[in-house]
C-alpha positions as CSV (number, residue, x, y, z in Angstrom):
1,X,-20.8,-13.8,-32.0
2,X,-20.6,-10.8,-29.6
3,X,-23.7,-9.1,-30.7
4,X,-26.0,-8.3,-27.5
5,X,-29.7,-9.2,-27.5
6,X,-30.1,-9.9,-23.7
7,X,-28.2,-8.4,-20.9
8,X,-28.5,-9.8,-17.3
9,X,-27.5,-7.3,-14.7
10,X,-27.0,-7.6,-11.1
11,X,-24.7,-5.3,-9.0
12,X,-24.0,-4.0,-5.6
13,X,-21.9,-1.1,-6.4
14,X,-25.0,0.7,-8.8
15,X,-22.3,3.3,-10.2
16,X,-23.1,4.2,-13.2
17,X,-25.5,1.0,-14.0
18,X,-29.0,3.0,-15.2
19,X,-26.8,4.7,-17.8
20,X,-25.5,1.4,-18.9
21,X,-28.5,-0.2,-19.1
22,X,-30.4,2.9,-20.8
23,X,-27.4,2.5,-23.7
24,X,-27.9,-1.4,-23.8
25,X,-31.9,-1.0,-24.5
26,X,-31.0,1.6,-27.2
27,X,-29.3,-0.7,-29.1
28,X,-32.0,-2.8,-28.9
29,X,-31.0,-5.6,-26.2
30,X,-33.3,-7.1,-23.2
31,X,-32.3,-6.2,-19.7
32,X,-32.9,-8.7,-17.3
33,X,-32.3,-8.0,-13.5
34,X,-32.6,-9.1,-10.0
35,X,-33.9,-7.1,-6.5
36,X,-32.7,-3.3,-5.9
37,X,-30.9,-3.1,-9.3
38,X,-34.0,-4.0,-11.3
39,X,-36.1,-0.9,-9.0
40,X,-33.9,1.3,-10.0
41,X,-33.6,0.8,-13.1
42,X,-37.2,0.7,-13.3
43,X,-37.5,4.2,-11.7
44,X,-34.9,5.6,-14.1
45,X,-37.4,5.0,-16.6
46,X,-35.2,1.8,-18.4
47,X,-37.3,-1.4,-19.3
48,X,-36.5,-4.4,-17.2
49,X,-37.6,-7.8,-16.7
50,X,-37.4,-9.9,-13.8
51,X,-35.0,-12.6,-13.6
52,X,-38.0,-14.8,-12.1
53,X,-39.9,-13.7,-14.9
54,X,-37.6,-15.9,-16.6
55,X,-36.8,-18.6,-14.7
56,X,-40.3,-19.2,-13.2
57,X,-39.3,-19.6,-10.3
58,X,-39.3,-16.4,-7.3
59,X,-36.4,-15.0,-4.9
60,X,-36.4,-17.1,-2.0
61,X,-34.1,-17.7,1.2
62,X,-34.1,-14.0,1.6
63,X,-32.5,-13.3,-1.9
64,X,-30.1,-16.1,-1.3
65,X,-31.3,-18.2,-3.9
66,X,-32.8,-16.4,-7.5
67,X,-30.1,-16.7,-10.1
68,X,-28.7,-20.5,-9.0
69,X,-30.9,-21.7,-12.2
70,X,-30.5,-23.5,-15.4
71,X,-32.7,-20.8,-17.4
72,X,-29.9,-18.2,-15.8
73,X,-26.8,-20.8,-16.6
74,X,-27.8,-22.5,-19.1
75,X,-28.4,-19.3,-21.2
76,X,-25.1,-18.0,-20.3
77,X,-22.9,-21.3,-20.5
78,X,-24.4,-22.4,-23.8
79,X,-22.1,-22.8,-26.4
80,X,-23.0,-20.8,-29.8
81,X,-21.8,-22.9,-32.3
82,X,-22.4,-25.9,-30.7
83,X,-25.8,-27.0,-32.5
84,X,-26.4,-29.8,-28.9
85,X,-26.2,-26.9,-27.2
86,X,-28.6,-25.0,-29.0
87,X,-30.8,-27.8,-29.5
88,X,-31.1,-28.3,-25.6
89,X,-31.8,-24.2,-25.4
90,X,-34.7,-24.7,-27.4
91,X,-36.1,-28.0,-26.3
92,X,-35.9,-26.2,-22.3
93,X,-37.1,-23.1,-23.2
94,X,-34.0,-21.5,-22.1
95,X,-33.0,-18.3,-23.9
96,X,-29.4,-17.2,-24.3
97,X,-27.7,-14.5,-22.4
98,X,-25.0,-12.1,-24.2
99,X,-24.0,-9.8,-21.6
100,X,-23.5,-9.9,-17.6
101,X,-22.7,-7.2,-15.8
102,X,-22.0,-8.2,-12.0
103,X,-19.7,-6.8,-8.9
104,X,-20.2,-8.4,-5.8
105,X,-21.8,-8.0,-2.4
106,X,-19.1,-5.3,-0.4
107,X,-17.2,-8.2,2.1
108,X,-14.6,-6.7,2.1
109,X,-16.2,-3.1,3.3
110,X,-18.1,-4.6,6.2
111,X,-14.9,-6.9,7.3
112,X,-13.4,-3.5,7.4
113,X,-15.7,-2.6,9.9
114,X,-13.8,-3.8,13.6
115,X,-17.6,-4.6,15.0
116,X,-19.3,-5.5,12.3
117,X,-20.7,-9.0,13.7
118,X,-19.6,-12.1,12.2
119,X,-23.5,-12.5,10.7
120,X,-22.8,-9.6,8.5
121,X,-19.4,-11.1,7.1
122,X,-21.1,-14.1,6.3
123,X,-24.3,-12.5,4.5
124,X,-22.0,-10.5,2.2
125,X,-20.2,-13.3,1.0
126,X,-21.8,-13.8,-2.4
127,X,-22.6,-16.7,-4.1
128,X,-24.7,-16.0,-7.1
129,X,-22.2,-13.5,-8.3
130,X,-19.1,-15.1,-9.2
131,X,-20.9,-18.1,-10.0
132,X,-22.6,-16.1,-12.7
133,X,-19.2,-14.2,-13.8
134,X,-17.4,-17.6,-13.8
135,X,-19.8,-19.0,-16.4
136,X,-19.9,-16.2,-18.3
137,X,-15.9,-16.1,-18.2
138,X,-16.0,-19.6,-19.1
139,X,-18.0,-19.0,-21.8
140,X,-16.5,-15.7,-23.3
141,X,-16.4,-16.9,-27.0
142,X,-20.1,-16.1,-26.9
143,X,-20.9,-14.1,-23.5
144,X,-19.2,-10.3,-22.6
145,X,-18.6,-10.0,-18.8
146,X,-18.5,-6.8,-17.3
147,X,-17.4,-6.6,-13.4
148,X,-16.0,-3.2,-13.6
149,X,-18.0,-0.1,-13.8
150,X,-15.1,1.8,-15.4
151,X,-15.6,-0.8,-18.5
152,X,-19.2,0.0,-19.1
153,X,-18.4,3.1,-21.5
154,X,-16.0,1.5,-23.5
155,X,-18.1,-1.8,-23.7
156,X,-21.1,0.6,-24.6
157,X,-19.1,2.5,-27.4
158,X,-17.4,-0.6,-28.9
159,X,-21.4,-2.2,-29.2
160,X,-22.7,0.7,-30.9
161,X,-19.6,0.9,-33.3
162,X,-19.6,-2.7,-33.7
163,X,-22.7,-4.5,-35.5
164,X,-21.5,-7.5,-35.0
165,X,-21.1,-6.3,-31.2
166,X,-18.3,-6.7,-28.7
167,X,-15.3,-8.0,-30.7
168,X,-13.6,-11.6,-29.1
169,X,-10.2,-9.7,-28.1
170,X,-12.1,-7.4,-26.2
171,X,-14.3,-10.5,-24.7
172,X,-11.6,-12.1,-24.0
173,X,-9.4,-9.3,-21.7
174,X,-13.0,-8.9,-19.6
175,X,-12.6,-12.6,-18.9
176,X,-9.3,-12.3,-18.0
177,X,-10.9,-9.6,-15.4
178,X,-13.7,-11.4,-14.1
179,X,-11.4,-14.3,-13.1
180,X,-8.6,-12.6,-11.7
181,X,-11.8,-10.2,-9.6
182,X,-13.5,-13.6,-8.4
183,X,-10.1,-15.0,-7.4
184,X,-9.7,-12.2,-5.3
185,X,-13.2,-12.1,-3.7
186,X,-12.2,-15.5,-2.6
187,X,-8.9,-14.3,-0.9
188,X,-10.4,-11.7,0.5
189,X,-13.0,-13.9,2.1
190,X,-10.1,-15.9,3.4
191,X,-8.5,-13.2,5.1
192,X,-11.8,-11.6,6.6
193,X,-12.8,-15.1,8.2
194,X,-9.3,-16.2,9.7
195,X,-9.0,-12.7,11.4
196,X,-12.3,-12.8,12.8
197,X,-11.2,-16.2,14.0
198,X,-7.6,-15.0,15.9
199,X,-5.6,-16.5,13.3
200,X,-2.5,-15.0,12.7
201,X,-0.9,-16.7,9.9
202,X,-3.4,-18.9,7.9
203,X,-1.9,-22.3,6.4
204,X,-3.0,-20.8,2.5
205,X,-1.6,-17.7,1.9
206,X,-4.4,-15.9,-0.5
207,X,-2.9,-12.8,-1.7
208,X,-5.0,-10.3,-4.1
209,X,-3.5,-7.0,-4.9
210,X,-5.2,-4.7,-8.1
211,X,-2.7,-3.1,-10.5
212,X,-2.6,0.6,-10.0
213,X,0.0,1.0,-13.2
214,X,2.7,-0.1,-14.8
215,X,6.0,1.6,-13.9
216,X,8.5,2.3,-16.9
217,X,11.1,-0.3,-15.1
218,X,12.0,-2.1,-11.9
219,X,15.0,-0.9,-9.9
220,X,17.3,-1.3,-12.9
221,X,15.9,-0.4,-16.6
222,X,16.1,-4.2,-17.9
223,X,14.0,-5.3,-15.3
224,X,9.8,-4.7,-15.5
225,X,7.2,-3.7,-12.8
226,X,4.4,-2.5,-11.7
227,X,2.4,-1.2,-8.5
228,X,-0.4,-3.0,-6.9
229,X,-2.9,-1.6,-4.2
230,X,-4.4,-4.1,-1.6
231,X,-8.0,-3.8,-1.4
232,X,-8.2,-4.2,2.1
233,X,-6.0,-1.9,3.2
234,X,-9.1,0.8,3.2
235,X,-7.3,3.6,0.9
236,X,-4.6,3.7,3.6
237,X,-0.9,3.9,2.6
238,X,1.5,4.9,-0.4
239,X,-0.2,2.6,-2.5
240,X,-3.3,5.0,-2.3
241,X,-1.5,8.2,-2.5
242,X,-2.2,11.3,-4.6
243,X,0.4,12.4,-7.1
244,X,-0.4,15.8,-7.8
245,X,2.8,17.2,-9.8
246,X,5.5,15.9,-11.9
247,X,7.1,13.2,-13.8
248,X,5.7,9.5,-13.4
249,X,7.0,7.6,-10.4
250,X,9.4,5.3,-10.8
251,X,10.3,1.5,-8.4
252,X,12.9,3.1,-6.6
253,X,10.6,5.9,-6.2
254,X,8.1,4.4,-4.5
255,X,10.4,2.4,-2.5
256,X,12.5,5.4,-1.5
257,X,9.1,7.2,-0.8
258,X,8.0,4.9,1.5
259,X,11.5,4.6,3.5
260,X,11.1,8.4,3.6
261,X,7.3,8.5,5.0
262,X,7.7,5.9,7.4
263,X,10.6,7.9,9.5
264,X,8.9,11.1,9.5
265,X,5.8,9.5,10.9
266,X,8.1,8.5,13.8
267,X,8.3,11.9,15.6
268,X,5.4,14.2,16.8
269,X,7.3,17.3,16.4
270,X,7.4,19.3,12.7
271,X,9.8,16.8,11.5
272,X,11.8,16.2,7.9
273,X,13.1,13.5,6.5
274,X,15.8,13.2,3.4
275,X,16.5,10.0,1.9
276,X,19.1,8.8,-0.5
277,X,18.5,4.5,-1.6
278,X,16.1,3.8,1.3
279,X,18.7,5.3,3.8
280,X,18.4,8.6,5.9
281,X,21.0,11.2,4.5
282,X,19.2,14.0,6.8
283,X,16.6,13.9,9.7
284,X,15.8,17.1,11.8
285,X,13.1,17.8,14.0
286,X,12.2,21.6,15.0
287,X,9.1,23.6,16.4
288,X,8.9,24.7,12.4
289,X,8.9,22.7,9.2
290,X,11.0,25.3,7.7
291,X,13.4,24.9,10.6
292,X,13.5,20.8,10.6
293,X,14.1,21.1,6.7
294,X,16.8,23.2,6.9
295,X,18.6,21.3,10.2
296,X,17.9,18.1,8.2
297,X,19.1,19.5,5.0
298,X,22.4,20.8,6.6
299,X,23.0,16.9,7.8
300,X,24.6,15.8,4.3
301,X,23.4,18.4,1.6
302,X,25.6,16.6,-1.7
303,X,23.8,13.2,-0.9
304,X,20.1,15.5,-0.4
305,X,21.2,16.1,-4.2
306,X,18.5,13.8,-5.7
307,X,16.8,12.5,-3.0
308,X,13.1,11.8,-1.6
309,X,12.4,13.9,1.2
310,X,9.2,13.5,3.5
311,X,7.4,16.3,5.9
312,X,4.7,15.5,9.0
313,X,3.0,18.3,8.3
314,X,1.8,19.9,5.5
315,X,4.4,21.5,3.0
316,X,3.9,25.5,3.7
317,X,5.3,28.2,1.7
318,X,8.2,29.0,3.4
319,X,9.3,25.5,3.2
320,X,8.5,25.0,-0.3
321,X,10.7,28.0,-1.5
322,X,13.8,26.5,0.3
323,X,12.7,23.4,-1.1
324,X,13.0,24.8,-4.8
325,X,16.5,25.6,-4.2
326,X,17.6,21.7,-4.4
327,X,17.2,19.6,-7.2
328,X,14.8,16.8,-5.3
329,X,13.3,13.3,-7.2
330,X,10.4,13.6,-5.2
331,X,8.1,14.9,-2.3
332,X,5.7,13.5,0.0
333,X,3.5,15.4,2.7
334,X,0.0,15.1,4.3
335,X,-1.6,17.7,2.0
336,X,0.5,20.4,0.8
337,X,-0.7,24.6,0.9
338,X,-1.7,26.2,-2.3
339,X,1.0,28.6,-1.8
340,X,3.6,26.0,-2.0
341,X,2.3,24.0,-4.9
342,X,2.2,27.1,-6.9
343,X,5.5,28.1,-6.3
344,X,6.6,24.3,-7.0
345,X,4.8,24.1,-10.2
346,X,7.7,25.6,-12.0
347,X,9.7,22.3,-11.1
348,X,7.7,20.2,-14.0
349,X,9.7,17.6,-13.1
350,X,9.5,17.2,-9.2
351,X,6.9,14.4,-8.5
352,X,4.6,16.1,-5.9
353,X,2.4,12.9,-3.2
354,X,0.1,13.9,-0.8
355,X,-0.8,11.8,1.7
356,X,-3.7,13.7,3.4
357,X,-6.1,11.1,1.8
358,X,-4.3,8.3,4.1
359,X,-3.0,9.0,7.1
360,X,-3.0,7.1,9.9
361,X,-2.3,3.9,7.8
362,X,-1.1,0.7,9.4
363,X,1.5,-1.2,7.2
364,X,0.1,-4.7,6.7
365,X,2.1,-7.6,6.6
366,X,5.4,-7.6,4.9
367,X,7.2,-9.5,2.3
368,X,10.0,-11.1,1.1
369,X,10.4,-13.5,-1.9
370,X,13.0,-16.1,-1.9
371,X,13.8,-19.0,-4.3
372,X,10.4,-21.2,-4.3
373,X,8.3,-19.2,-1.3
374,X,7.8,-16.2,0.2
375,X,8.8,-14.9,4.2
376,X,5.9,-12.8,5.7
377,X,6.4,-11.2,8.6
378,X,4.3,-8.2,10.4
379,X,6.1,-4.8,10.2
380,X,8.6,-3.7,13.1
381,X,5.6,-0.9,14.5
382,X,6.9,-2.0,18.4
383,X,6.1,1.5,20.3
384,X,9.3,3.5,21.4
385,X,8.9,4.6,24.9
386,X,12.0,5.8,25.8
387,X,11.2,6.2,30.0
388,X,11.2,2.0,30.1
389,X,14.7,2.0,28.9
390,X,17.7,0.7,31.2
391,X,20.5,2.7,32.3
392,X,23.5,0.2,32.8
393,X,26.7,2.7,33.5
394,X,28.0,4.5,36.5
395,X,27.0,7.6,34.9
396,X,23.4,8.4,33.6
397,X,22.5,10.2,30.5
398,X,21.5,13.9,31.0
399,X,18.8,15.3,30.2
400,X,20.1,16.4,26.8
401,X,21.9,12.9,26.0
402,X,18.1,11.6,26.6
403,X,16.3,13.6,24.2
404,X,18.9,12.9,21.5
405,X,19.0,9.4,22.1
406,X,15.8,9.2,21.6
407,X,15.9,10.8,18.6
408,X,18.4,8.5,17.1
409,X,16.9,5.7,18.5
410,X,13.6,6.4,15.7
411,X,16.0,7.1,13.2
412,X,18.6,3.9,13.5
413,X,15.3,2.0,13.2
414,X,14.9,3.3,9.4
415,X,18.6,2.5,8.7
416,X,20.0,-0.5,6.9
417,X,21.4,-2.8,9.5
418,X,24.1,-3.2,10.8
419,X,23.2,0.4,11.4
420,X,24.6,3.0,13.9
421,X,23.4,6.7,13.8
422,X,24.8,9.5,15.4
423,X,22.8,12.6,16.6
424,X,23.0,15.7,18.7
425,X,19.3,16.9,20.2
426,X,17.3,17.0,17.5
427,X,19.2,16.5,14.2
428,X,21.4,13.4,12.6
429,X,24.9,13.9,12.8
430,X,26.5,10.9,10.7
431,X,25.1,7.4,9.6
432,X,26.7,4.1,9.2
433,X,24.2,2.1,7.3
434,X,24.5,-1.3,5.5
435,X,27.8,-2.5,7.2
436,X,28.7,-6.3,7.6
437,X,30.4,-5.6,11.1
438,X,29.1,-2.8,13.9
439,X,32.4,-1.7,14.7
440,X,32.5,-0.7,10.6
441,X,28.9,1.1,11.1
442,X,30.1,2.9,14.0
443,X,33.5,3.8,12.1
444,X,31.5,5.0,9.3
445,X,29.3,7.3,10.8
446,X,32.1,8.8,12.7
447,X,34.2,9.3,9.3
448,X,30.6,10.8,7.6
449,X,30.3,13.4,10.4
450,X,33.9,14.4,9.8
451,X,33.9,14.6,6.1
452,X,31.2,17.0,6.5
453,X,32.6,19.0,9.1
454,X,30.5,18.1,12.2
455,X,31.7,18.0,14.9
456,X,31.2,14.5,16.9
457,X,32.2,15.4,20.5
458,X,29.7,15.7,22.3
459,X,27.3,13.9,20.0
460,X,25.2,10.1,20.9
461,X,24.8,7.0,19.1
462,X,22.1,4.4,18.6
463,X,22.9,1.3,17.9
464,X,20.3,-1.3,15.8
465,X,21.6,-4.2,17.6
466,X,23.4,-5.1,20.5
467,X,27.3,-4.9,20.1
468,X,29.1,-8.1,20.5
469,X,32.3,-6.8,21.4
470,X,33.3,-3.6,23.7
471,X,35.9,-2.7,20.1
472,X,32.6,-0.3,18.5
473,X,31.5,1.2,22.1
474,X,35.4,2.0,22.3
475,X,35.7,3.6,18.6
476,X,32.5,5.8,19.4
477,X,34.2,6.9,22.8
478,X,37.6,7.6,21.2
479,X,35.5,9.9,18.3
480,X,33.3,12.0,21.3
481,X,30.2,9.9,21.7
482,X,29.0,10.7,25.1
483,X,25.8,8.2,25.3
484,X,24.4,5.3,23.6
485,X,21.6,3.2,23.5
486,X,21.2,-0.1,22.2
487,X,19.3,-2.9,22.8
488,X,21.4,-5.2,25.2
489,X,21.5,-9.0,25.6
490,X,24.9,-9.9,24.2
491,X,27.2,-12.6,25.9
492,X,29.3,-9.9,26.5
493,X,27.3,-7.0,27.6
494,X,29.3,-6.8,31.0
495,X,32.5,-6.3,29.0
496,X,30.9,-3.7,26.7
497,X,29.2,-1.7,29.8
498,X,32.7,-2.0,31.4
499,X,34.1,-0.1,28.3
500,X,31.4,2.4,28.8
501,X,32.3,2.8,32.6
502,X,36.2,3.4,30.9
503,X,35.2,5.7,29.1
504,X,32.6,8.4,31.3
505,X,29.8,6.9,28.4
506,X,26.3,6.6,29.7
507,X,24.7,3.7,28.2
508,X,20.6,3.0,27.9
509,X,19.4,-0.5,27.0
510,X,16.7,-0.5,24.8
511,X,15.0,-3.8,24.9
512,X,14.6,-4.0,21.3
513,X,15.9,-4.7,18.1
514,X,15.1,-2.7,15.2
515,X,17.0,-4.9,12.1
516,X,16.2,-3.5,8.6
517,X,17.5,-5.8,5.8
């Protein structure tokens, strides 16, 4: 039933196609094409007839109409083993198609494209294609459907192993394929039109993602998973990233890589970040990598033990032989000197991502699954600018309490609310992360700092939210802080600057929130 005696193929992405074909023909099958595919084909020297050879009828519409045609549908659709079927076949002069091989016109490429104009969105939306992969999906008991260049070997090696041709399991996981890839064509269609027409959140949600692996297990070992890539995020983002060393990633991984990446992006300077469960155990920036590693590093070293740690700039040598000296999960850098990968191959097991494929990504929306639906929400990207913020004590921050506030203010951003941070200049000092009351947050980073011996006079905090009483602006003033910032706009902000004003604290209002659940 899966023997091949006439292919039809039709693609936009030509990647290995003349290679496919030139295999087909050897094993004695028809190939029947349509407009650029069938030239080149014919210039590579492989036998091809024209699809309006068979259905007698030409291209018209500017290509828009040649395979909408009962000799086309009717050979693929045709049930084998129905003799009605066959009977019609032969009474139309239809003749039956075994193979299709289609992908589809690039939309989502040119909707990539900021000013491409909406004419070109609308030319690449294809209609022949998935009409012709949905009948030959339909139809998979008798039809193989190839929409994947990557399956053409395989297909090609099963046929010629095969005499009876492309077995019905294997028929059937390509249809699996071509539904799930038309399915997506569609979404993405959806999302290319609505943005091109302002529309922030469209009233169908069409999501289509493409498995990049499975993943051993989910954040706990009874629990499965896997990692998807969104096709129209342009190769940009973790999801696209280059593993170059080291075991297989894991969920937590990925997540913890992704908390790590996101703060280190935050700072222009040579910057490290450590992270420990999606939380920052260490943050330092420096005028060297080497240096920002090793003030970040000296934040908490027991919880670095284990963790995902992320660099702004490429991992040099230096940095990678300080590196080596901690047992680390996992590393992820723009791009990474050949120096330091050979002197980090000996760590087999260190899992090794380079971003330098991706930067400059822009997280897309954001998700969050509850019982029967799904919350979608953009990602928290709001610029810092740390000269619009409000001074609201007697006494204004120094110069130094500036520049460290605004170092924890990019950090508290990337901690689990309620989240307070402290920081002196340039380096974390002591995190309160996850806490179901500020005053708690602010208590713990206070009690972190201590346990490892750093000293919090003299250090500032950054609060993720406003506090709603003075009590955590008075534990922080009690323990050293000197300045905070925070974003304002509780009912009591005049009794908490009043506290400050107690207490010699200079206090910025932010503005903004930076709540991470």
């Amino acid at each position: 039933m899966g023997k091949i005696r006439r292919a039809l193929l039709s693609v936009s992405d030509k990647t290995g196609i003349v290679e496919f074909a030139a295999g087909l023909a050897a094993l004695g099958a028809e190939i029947v094409s349509t407009g650029g595919t069938a030239r080149q084909l014919r210039e590579s020297g492989v036998a091809v007839r024209e699809v309006a050879e068979l259905t007698g009828f030409p291209e018209m519409l500017d290509g828009r109409v040649k395979t909408l045609h009962p000799r086309i549908h009717g050979g693929i659709l045709a049930v084998r083993s129905n003799p009605g079927h066959q009977a019609a076949l032969q009474a139309h002069g239809i003749e039956p198609i075994d193979l299709v091989a289609i992908n589809l016109y690039p939309f989502a490429k040119v909707a990539a494209q900021p000013d491409s104009p909406l004419e070109a969105l609308v030319e690449n939306i294809d209609i022949g294609g998935p009409a012709m992969i949905r009948s030959a999906a339909k139809n998979f008991e008798g039809v193989t459907v190839v929409v994947d260049p990557t399956d053409y070997a395989p297909v090609l090696e099963e046929a010629r192993q095969n005499p009876d041709g492309i077995s019905r399991q294997t028929r059937w996981r390509l249809a699996c394929k071509a539904f799930a890839t038309t399915a997506a064509y569609d979404g993405l269609i959806v999302r290319g039109l609505e943005q091109r027409a302002g529309q922030d959140w469209p009233s169908h949600l069409t999501l289509s993602y493409q498995k990049v692996m499975d993943l051993r297990y989910g954040e706990n070992p009874h629990q499965r998973a896997a990692l998807y890539h969104d096709p129209a995020a342009r190769g940009q983002g973790l999801a696209f990233a280059r593993q170059l060393q080291g075991k297989q990633l894991s969920f937590n991984n990925l997540v913890d890589l992704e908390a790590a990446w996101r703060l280190a992006e935050e700072f222009a300077e040579p910057a490290t970040a450590i992270i420990k469960h999606t939380n920052p155990c260490g943050a330092a920036t420096a005028t060297t990598l080497l240096e920002s590693y090793e003030a970040a590093l000296s934040v908490d070293p027991i919880s670095a033990f284990g963790s995902v740690i992320a660099f702004n700039r490429p991992l040099d040598d230096s940095t990678a032989e300080a590196l080596s000296k901690l047992f680390v999960e996992a590393v992820i850098a723009p791009g990474y000197a050949e120096e330091s990968l050979r002197r980090l191959a000996a760590k087999k097991n260190l899992r090794l991502v380079d971003m330098s494929a991706t930067q400059g990504d822009e997280p897309g929306w954001q998700f969050k699954v509850i019982g029967g639906g799904l919350l979608v929400q953009t990602p928290d990207t709001l610029p810092i600018r740390p000269e619009n913020w409000q001074c609201v004590t007697r006494r204004s921050p120094t110069p130094e309490e500036r520049e460290s506030l605004a170092f924890a203010w990019r950090v508290v951003k990337h901690v689990k609310s309620n989240a307070v941070v402290l920081a002196r200049r340039n380096v974390l000092v002591g995190v309160g992360a996850g806490q179901m009351s500020r005053v708690d947050a602010v208590k713990l980073a206070i009690s972190k700092a201590r346990e490892l011996q750093h000293p919090v006079a003299g250090t500032v905090a950054a609060s993720d939210a406003f506090f709603p009483f003075p009590d955590g602006l008075e534990v922080a003033a009690q323990a050293g802080v000197t300045a905070v910032a925070q974003p304002g706009g509780s009912v009591r902000d005049a009794e908490v600057i009043a506290a400050a004003d107690r207490a010699g604290v200079a206090m910025l209002f932010t503005g903004q929130r930076h709540f991470s659940h």
